[in-house]
BAZAVEX-488080 format. One line per field, with one value per residue (C-alpha): chain; residue number from 1; x, y, z. Coordinates in pm, whole numbers. Layout:
N
chain = [A | ...]
resi = [NUM | ...]
c1 = [X | ...]
c2 = [Y | ...]
c3 = [Z | ...]
# end
This chain:
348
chain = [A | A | A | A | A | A | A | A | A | A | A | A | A | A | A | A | A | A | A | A | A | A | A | A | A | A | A | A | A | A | A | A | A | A | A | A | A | A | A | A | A | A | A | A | A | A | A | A | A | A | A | A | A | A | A | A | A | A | A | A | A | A | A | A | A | A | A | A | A | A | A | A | A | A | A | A | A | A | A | A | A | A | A | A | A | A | A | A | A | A | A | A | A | A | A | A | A | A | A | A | A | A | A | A | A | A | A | A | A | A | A | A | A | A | A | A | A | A | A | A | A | A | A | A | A | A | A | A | A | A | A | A | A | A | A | A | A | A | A | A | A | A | A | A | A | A | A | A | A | A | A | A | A | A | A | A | A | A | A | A | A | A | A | A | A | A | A | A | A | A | A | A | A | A | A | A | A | A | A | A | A | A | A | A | A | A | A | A | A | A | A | A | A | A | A | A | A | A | A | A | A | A | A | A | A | A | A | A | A | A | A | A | A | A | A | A | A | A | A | A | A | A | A | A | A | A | A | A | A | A | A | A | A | A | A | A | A | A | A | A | A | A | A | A | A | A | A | A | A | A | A | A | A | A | A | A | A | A | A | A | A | A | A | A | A | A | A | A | A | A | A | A | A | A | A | A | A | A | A | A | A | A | A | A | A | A | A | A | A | A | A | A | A | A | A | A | A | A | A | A | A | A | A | A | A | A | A | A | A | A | A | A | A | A | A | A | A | A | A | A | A | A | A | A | A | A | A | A | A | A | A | A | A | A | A | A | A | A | A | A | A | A | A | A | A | A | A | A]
resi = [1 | 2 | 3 | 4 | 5 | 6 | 7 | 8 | 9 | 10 | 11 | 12 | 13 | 14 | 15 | 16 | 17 | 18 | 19 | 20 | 21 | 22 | 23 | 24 | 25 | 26 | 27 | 28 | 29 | 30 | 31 | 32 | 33 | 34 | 35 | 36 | 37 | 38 | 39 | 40 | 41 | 42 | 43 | 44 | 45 | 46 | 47 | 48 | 49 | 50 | 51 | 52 | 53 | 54 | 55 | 56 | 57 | 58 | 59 | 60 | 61 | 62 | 63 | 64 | 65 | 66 | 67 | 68 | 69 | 70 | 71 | 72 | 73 | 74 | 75 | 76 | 77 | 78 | 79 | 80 | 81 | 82 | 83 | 84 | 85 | 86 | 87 | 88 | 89 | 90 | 91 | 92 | 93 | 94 | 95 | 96 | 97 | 98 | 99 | 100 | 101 | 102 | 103 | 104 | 105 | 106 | 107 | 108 | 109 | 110 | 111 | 112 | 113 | 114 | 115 | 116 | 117 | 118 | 119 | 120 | 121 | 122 | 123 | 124 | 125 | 126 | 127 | 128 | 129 | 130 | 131 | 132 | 133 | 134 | 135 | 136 | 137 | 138 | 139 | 140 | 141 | 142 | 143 | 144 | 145 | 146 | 147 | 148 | 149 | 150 | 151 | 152 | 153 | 154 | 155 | 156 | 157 | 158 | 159 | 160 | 161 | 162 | 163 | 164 | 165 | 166 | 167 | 168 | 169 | 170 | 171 | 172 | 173 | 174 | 175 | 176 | 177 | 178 | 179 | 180 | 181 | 182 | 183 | 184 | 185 | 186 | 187 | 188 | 189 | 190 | 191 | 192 | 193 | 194 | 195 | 196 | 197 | 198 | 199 | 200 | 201 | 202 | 203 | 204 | 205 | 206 | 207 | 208 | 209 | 210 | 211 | 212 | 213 | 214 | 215 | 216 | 217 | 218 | 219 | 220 | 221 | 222 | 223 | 224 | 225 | 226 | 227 | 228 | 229 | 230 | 231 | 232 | 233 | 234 | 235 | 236 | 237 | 238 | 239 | 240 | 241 | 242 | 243 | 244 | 245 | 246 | 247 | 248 | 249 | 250 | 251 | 252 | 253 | 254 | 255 | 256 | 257 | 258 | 259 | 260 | 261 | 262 | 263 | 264 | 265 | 266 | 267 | 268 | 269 | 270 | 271 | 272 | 273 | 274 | 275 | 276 | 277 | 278 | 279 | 280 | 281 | 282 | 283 | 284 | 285 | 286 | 287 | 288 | 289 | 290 | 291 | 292 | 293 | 294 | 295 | 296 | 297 | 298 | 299 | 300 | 301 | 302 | 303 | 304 | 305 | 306 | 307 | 308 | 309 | 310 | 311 | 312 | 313 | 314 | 315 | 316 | 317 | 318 | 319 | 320 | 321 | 322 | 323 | 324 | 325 | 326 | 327 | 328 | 329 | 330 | 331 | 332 | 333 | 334 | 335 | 336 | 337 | 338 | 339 | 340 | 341 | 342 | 343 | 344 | 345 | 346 | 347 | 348]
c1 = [-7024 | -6818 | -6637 | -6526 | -6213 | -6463 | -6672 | -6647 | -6825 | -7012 | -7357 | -7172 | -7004 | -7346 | -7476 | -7226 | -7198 | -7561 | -7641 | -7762 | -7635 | -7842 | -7796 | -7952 | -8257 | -8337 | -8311 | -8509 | -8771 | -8762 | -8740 | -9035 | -9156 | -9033 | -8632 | -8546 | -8165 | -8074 | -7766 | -7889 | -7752 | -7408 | -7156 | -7250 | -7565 | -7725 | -7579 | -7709 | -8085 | -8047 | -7939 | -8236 | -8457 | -8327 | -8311 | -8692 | -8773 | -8568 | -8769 | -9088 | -9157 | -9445 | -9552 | -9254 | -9179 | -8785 | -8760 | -8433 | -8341 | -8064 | -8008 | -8044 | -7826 | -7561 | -7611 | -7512 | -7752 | -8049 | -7974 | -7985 | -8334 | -8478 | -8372 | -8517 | -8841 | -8860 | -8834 | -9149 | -8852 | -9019 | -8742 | -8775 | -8507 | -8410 | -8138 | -8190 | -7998 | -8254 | -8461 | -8779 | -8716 | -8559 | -8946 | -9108 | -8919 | -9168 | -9104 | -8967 | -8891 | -8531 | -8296 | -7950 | -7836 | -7526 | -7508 | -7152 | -6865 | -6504 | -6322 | -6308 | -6344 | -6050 | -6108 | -6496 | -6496 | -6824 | -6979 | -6811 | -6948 | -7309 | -7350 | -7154 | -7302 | -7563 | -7780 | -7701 | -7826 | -8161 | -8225 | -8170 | -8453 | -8661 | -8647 | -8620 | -8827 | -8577 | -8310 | -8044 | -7745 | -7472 | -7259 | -6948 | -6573 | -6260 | -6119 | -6072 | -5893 | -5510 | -5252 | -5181 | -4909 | -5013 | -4910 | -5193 | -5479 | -5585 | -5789 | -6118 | -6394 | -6266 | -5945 | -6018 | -6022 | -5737 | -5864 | -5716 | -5827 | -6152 | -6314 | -6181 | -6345 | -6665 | -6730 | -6655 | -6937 | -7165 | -7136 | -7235 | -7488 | -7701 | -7553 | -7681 | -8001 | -8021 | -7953 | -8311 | -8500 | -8517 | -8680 | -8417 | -8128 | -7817 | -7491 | -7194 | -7081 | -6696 | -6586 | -6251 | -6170 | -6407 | -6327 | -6497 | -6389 | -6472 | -6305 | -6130 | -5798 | -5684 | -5758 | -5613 | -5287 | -5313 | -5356 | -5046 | -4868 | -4984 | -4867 | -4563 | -4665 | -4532 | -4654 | -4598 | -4531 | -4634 | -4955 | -4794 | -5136 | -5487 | -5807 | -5940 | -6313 | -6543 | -6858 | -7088 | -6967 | -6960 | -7285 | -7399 | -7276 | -7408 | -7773 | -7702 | -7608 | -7987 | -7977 | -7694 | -7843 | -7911 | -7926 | -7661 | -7520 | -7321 | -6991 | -6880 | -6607 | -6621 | -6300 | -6183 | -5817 | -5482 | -5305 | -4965 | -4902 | -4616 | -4735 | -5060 | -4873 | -4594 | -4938 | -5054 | -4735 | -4746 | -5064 | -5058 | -4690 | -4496 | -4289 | -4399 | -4205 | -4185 | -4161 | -4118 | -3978 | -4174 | -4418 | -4434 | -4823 | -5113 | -5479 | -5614 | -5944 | -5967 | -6316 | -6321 | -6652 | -6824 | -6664 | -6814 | -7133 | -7232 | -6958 | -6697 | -6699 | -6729 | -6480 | -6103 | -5809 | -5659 | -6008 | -5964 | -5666 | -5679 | -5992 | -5822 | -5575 | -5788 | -6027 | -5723 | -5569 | -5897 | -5975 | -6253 | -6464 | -6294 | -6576 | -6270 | -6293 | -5970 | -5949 | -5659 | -5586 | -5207 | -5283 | -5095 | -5227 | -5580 | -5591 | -5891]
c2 = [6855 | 6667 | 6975 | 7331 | 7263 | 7130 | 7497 | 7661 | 7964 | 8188 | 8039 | 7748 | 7892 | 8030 | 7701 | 7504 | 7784 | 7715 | 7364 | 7312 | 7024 | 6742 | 6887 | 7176 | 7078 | 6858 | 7163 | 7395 | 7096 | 7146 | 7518 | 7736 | 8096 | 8327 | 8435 | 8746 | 8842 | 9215 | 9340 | 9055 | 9243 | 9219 | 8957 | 8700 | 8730 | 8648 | 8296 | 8281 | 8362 | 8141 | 7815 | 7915 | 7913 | 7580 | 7384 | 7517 | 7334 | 7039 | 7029 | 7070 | 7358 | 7626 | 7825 | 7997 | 8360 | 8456 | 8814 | 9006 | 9393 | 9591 | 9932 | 9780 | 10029 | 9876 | 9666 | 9340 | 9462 | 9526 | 9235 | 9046 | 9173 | 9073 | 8688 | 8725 | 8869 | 8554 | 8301 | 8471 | 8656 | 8999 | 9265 | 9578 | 9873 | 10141 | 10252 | 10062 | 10309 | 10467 | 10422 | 10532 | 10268 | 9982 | 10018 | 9931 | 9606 | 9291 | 9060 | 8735 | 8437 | 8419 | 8658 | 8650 | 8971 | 9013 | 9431 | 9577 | 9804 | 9706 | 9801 | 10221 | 10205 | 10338 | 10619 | 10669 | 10566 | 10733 | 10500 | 10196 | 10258 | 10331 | 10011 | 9781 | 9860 | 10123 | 9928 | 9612 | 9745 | 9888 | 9532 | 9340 | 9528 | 9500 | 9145 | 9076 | 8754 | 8618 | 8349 | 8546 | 8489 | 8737 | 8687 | 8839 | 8801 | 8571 | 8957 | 9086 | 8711 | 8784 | 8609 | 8271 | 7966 | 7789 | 7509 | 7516 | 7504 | 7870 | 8037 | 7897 | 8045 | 8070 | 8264 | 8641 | 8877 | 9156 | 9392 | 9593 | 9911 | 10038 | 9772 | 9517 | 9731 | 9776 | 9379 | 9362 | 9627 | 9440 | 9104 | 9318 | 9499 | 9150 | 9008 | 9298 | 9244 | 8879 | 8948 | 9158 | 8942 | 8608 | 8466 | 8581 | 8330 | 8430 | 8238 | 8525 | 8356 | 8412 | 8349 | 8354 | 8397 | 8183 | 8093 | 8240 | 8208 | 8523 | 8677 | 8540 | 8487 | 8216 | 8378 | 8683 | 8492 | 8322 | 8674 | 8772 | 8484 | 8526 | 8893 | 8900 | 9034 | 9068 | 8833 | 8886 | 8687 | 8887 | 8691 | 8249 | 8126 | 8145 | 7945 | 7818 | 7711 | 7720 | 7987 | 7695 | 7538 | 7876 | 7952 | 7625 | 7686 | 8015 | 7916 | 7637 | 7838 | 7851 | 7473 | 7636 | 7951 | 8025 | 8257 | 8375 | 8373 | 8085 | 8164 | 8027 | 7958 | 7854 | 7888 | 7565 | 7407 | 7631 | 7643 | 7801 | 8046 | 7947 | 7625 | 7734 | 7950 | 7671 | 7467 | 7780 | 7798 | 7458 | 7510 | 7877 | 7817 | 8090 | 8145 | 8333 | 8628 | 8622 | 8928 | 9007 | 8833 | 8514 | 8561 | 8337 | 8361 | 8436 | 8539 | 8192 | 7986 | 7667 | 7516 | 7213 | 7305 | 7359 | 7037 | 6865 | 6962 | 6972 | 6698 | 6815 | 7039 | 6914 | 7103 | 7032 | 7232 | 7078 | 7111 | 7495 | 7600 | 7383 | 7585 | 7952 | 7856 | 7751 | 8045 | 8265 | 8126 | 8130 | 8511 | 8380 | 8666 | 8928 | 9119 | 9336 | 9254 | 9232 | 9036 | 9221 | 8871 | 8976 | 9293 | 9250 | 9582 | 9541 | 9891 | 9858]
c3 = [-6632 | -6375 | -6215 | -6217 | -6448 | -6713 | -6705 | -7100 | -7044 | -6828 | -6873 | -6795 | -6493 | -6355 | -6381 | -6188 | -5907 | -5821 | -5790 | -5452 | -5250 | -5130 | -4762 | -4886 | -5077 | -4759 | -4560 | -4761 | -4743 | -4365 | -4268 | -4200 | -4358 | -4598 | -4653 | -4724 | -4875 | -4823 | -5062 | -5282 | -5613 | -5531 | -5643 | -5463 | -5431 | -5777 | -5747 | -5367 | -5476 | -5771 | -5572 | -5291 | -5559 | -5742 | -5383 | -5345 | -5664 | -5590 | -5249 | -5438 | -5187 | -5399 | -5159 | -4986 | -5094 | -5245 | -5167 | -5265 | -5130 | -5279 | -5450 | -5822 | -5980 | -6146 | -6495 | -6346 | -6068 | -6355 | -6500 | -6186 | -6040 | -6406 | -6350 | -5949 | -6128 | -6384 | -6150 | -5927 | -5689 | -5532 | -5540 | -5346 | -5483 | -5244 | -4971 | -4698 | -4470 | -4507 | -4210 | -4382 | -4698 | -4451 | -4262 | -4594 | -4640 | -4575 | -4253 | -4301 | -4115 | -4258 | -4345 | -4526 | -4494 | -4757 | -4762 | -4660 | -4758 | -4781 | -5064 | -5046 | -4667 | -4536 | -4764 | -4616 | -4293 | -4221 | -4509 | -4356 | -3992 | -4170 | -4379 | -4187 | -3812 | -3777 | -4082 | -3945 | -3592 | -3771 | -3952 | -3641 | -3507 | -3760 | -3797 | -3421 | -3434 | -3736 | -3822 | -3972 | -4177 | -4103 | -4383 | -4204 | -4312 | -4119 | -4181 | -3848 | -3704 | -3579 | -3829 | -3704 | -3810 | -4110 | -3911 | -3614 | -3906 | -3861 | -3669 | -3517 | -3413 | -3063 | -3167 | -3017 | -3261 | -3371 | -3649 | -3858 | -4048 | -4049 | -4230 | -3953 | -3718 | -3886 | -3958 | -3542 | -3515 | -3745 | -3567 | -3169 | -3339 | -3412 | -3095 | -2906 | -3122 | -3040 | -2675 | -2648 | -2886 | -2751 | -3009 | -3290 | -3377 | -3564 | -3725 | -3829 | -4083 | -4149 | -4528 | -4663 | -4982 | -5194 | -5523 | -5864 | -6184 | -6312 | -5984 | -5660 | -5557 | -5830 | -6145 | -5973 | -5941 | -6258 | -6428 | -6273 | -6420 | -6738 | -6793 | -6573 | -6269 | -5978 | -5689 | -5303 | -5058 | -4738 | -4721 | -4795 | -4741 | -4815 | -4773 | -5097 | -5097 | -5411 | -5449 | -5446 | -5132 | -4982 | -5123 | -4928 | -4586 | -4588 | -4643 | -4415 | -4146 | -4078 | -3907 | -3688 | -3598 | -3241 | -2924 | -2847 | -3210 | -3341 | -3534 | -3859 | -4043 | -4397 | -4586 | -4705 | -4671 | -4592 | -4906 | -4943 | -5146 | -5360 | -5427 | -5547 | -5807 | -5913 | -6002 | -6233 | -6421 | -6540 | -6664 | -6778 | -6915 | -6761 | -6448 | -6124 | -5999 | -5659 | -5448 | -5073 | -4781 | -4731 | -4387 | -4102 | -4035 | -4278 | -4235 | -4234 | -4096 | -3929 | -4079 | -3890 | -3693 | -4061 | -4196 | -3887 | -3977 | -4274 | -4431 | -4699 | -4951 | -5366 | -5502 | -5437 | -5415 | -5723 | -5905 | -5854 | -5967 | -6270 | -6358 | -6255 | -6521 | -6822 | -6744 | -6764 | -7058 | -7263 | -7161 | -6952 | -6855 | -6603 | -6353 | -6251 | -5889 | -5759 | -5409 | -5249 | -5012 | -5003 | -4869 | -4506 | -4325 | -4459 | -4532 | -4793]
# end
């Protein structure tokens, strides 16, 4: 298939989203020891272990152990750990806030650590402040002499102009809500871990809004489209980058890792709001309603330090929301994962 507006079906979908990059294969070809993903079951991170393991093959690398740590519990989560086991992934099933289970987990010379609560956490705070900075503070001890992949969140940036590009990764950070808080505390807890271990490097790596096609912030607005929802405009812009780039940069963000940590944003071009939805309608055939006083500033990313990198990413703008609308309008599957991206107080 050429791109993501030419994905039929899930199998399809699953296929596309994990195709590693050239970039990445060369890496993998490269980089040292074993890699370890903690909260590997979640909703990203099937695709994640899948594309690790593909770019191992591509790199004809046989020897390099794929481990995966998560609780295991869910059916997409069973289902997950059985395609890990098939392709010779070791899975270890437990709660890793436990301190007890978290000492069993192997060592490893990489880690992408994915585990972290958002959705329910203003409800739970005590949860929140557990998973998303006292566990992070436990694995960066216990993998002290790692590179490590802090997948993060652009969450806790203030909202800027849509005009300046967003924020960088030198824009201080304003959160809001506990969740804002907690991905704060997550990002000290390996920097104070990375300030006592020398020999551990570390890239937070800041994602917005990355683009599914069974979930994300498209179909979510082509969805609303299609049955007459209405859409706000509190939050005008949003970054729109594919799963697969985002999937990329993130296992990438070992060649960048270092001490002190390096900071990265991956979130793809500032797209407004409004125009994104005019482009649905065409497709899906029905007018958006429009809601709520239009904002001056959005939570947005400038990703011109990523771009700079590691080149652009393979999936355009245009590509996306022509595939948000097809999926939508041929009852593409639906994981009911709601993104929330207009929510202005990021109360979550």
């Amino acid at each position: 298939m050429n791109g993501i507006s030419d994905v039929k079906d899930v199998e399809q979908l699953r296929e596309f989203m994990t195709e590693p990059t050239d970039g990445l294969v060369e890496m993998m070809a490269n980089l040292d020891g074993d890699i370890m993903v903690i909260g590997g079951d979640g909703k990203v991170g099937p695709e994640l272990v899948e594309t690790l393991v593909k770019a191992d093959q591509k790199a004809g690398v046989t020897n390099r152990k794929i481990m995966v740590a998560g609780l295991f519990i869910i059916d997409y989560a069973k289902q997950a750990r059985e395609r890990f086991e098939s392709w010779g992934c070791e899975c270890f099933a437990g709660d890793l806030s436990n301190e007890d289970e978290l000492a069993t987990l192997p060592d490893a010379e990489n880690l992408v650590f994915m585990l972290g609560f958002k959705f329910g956490s203003a409800g739970d705070p005590g949860k929140a402040i557990l998973l998303n900075a006292i566990l992070p503070a436990n694995v960066g001890v216990k993998y002290n002499n790692s590179s490590i992949v802090n997948f993060s969140s652009g969450n806790p940036y203030p909202h800027t102009d849509p005009a300046l590009g967003g924020a960088t990764e030198e824009t201080t950070l304003n959160p809001q809500g506990i969740y804002g808080y907690s991905i704060l505390a997550r990002e000290t807890a390996f920097n104070t871990s990375a300030h006592g271990h020398k020999s551990q490097k570390v890239t937070h790596y800041r994602l917005m809004y990355s683009q599914h096609l069974c979930y994300g912030v498209l179909v979510d607005l082509a969805r609303m489209i299609n049955i007459g929802e209405n859409i706000s405009l509190e939050m005008p812009h949003v970054n729109l980058v594919s799963q697969r780039d985002a999937i990329d940069r993130a296992l990438r963000g070992f060649e960048v890792a270092a001490n002190p940590p390096t900071i990265l944003n991956v979130a793809g071009p500032v797209t407004d709001v409004e125009m994104i939805c005019n482009k649905l309608s065409e497709i899906v055939g029905k007018a958006p309603n429009f809601v709520g006083e239009k904002a001056d500033t959005a939570l947005i990313a400038n990703d011109a330090f990523c771009v700079e990198q590691f080149g652009p990413y393979r999936d355009s703008v245009d590509d996306m929301i022509e595939a948000a609308a097809k999926w939508v309008l041929n009852d593409g599957e639906d994981w009911n994962l709601p993104t929330m991206f207009g929510k202005a107080d990021h109360i979550y």
